[in-house]
C-alpha positions as CSV (number, residue, x, y, z in Angstrom):
1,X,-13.8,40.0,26.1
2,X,-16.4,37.2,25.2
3,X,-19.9,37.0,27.0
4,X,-20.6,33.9,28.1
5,X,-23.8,33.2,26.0
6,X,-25.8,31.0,28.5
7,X,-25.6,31.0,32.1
8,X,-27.7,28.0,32.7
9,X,-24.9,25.7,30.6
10,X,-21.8,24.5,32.0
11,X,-20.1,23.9,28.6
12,X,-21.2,25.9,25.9
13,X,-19.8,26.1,22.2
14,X,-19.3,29.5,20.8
15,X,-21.5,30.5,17.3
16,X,-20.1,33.2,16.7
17,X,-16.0,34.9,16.0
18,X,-14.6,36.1,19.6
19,X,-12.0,38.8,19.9
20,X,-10.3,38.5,23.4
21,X,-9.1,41.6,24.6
22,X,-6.3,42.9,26.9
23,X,-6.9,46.5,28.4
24,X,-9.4,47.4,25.4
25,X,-7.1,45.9,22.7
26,X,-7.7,42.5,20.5
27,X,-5.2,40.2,20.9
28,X,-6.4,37.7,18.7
29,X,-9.8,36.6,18.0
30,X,-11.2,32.7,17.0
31,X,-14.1,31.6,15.1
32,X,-16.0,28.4,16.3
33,X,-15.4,25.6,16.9
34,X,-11.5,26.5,18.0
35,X,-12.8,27.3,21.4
36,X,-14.9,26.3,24.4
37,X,-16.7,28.0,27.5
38,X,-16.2,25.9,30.5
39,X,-17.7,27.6,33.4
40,X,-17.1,30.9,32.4
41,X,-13.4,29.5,31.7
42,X,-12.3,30.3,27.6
43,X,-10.0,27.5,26.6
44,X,-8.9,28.4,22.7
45,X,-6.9,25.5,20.8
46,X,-5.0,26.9,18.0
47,X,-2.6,24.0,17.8
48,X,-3.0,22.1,14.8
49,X,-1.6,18.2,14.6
50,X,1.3,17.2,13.7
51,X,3.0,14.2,11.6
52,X,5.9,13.3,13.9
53,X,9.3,11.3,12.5
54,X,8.5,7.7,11.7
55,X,4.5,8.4,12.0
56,X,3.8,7.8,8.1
57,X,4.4,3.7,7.6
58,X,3.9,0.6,5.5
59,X,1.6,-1.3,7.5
60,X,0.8,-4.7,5.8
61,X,-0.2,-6.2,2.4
62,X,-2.9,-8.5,1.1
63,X,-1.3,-11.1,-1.3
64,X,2.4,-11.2,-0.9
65,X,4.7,-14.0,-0.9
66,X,8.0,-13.8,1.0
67,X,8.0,-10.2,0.5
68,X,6.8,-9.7,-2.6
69,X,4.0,-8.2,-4.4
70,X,2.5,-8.9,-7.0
71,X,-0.4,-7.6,-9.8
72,X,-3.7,-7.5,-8.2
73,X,-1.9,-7.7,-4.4
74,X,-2.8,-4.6,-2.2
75,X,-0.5,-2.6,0.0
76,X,-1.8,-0.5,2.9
77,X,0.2,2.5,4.7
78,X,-1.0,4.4,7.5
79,X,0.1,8.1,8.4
80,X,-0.2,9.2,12.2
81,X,-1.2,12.2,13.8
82,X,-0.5,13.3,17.2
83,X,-4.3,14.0,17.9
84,X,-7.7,12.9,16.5
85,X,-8.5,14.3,13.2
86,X,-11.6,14.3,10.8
87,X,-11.6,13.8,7.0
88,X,-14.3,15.8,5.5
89,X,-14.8,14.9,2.0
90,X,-14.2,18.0,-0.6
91,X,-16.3,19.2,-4.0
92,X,-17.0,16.3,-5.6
93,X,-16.3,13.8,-3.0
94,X,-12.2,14.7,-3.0
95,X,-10.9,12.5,-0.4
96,X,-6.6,12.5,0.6
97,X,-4.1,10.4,-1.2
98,X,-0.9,9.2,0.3
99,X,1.6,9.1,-2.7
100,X,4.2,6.0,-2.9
101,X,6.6,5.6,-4.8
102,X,6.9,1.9,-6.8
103,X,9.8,2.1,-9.0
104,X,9.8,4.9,-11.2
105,X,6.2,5.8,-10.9
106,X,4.5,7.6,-8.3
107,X,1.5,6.6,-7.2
108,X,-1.7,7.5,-5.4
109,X,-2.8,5.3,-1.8
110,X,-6.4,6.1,-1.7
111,X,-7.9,7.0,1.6
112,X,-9.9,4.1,3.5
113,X,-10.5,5.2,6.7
114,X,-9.9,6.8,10.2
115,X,-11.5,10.0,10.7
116,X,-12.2,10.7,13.8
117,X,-8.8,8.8,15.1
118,X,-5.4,10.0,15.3
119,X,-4.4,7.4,12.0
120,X,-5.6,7.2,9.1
121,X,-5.2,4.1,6.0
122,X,-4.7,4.5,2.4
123,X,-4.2,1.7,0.0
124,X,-2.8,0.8,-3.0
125,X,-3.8,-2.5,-5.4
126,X,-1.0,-2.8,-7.5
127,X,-1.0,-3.2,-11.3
128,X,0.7,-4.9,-14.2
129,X,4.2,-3.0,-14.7
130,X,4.4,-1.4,-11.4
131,X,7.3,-3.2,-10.6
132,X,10.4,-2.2,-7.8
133,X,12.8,-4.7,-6.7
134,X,14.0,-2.2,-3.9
135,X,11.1,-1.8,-1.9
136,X,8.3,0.5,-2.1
137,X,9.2,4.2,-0.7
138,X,7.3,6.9,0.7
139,X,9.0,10.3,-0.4
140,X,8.9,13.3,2.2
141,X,5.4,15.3,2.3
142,X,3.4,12.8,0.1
143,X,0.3,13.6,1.9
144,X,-2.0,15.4,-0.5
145,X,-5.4,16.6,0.2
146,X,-6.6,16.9,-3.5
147,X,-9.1,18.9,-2.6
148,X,-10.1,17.4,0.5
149,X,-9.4,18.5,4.5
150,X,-7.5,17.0,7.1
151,X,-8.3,19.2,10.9
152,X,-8.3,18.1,14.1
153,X,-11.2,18.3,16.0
154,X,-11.3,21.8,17.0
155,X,-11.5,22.5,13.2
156,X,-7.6,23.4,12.9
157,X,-6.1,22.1,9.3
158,X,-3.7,19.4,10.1
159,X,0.3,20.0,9.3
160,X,0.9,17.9,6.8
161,X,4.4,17.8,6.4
162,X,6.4,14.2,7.1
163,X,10.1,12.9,6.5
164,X,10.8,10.2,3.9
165,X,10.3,6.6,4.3
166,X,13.2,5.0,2.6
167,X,12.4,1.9,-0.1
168,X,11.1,-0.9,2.1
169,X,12.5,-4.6,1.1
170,X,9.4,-6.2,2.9
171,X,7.3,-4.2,0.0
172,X,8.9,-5.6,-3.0
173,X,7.0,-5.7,-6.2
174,X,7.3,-8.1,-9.4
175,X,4.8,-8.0,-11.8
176,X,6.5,-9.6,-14.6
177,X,5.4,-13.2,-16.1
178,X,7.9,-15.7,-15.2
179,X,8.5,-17.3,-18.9
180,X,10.6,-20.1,-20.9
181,X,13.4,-18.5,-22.6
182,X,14.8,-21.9,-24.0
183,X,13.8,-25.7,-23.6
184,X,17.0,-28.1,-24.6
185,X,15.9,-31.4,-25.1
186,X,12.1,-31.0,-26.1
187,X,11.7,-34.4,-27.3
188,X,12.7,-37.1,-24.5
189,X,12.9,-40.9,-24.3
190,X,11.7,-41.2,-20.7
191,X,15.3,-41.1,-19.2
192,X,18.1,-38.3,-18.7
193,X,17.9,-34.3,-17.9
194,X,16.1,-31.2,-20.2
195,X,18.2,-27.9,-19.5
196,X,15.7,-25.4,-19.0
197,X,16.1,-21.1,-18.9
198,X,14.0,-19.0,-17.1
199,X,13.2,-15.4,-17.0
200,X,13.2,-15.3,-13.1
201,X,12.4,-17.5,-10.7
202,X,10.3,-19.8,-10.0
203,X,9.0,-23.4,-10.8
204,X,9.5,-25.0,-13.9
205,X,7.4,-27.9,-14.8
206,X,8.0,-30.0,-17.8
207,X,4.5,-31.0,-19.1
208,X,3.9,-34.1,-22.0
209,X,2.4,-31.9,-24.7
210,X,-0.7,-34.3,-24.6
211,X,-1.6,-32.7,-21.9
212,X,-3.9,-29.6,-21.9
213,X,-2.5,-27.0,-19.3
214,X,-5.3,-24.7,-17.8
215,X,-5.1,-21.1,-17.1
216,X,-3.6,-22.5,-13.8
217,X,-0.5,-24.2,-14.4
218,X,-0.8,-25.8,-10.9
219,X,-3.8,-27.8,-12.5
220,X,-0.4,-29.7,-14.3
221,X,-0.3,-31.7,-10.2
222,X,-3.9,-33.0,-10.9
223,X,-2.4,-35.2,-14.3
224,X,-0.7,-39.0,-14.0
225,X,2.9,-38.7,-12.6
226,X,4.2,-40.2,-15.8
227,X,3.3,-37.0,-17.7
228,X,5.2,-34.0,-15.9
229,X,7.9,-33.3,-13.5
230,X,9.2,-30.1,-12.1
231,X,12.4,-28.4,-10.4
232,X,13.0,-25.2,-9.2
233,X,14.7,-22.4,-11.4
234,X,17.0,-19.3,-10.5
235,X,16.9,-16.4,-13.1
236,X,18.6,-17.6,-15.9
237,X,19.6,-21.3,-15.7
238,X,18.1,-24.1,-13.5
239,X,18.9,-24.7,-10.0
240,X,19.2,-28.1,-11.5
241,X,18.0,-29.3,-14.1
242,X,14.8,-31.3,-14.7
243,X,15.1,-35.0,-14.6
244,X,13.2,-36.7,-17.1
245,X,13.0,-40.2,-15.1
246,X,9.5,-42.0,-15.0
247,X,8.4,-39.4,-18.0
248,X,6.8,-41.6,-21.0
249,X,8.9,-40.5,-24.4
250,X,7.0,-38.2,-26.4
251,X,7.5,-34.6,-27.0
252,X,7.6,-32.1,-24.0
253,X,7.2,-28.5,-22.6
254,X,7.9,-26.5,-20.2
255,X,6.0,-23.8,-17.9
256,X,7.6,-21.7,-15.2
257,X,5.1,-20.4,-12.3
């Protein structure tokens, strides 16, 4: 059985392997820290932590609109254990990745923080072409250690295993650039409709082609009223198309945001 190495301490912390023994035979021995001398009581933990059902999530993101992400927008997911566990970093500084899947591609959340809690956060920033009109989906077991550690606090390795997440419709992502597929009615007398085509949708402003447009088309609101006007676009064809009333005659075009 195991001495108790101190009697003047009433918790003590083994340094050393253990072997407990029943009538003069091991039945299984620990190393430190998986057990703890309380008294002169040996409590061993051998229980590693578990991911439960529903326990790895999306848990917000940083940039959407309505739903949807965009390049340059971050998603954060979370993954649950059912006790405290520590995230020692591995050779080289390898830290856990959650994998998600964005469309086609899968794709590595990188670990941000909670060690020493029972959850832990890994984000993604998404990037141009990651794009997944379904949702963003976490496939089962996409928790990989990549050369890191995941234990609980007596030093057991965590169970990593976890049920899928199906594609999430508050985690949509678009990447694409909205653009102008065709402008009917370029050149305009001040009165009527242009018939505009879009890629997908958005806002579609018809700009005098006097004025300069910035890198931000919403820089078109700060020009004279006379000079633009805009309408909102479903993919393919106008909502409704964008009157041309109070627009001085000259020639026109049009940008989608």
């Amino acid at each position: 059985m195991c001495a108790r190495p101190h009697a003047a301490a009433s918790t003590t912390r083994a340094r050393r392997s253990c072997a407990l023994l029943l009538h003069g035979r091991s039945v299984f021995s620990v190393a430190y820290p998986a057990w703890t001398l309380n008294d002169g009581v040996l409590t061993v933990d051998t229980v590693a932590p578990a991911i439960g059902i529903d326990q790895v999530t999306l848990a917000g993101a940083q940039g959407a609109i309505d739903g949807w992400l965009n390049a340059g927008d971050t998603v954060t997911a979370t993954v649950r254990f059912d006790s405290d566990v520590v995230v020692p970093a591995g050779p080289g500084g390898a830290m856990p990745v959650l994998m998600l899947d964005v469309g086609a591609l899968r794709l590595p959340a990188q670990y941000v923080g909670g060690s020493g809690s029972s959850t832990l956060t890994f984000r993604l920033q998404v990037a141009a072409g990651q794009d997944d009109p379904s949702g963003i989906r976490i496939a089962a077991d996409s928790l990989a250690l990549q050369g890191g550690t995941i234990r609980d606090l007596a030093g057991n390795d965590a169970r990593l295993q976890h049920p899928q997440r199906a594609d999430d419709a508050a985690y949509r992502v678009d990447t694409r650039v909205p653009t102008v597929e065709s402008l009917v009615g370029g050149v305009l007398s001040g009165t009527g409709q242009a018939l505009v085509q879009v890629s997908e949708p958005g806002t579609v402003y018809l700009v005098r082609d006097s004025v300069k447009v910035a890198a931000d088309p919403l820089s078109i609101r700060a020009e004279p009223q006379n000079l633009w006007n805009e309408a909102q676009a479903v993919e393919g064809a106008l909502s409704g198309p964008v009157s041309t009333a109070g627009l001085l005659p000259g020639t026109y075009k049009a940008y989608v945001v």
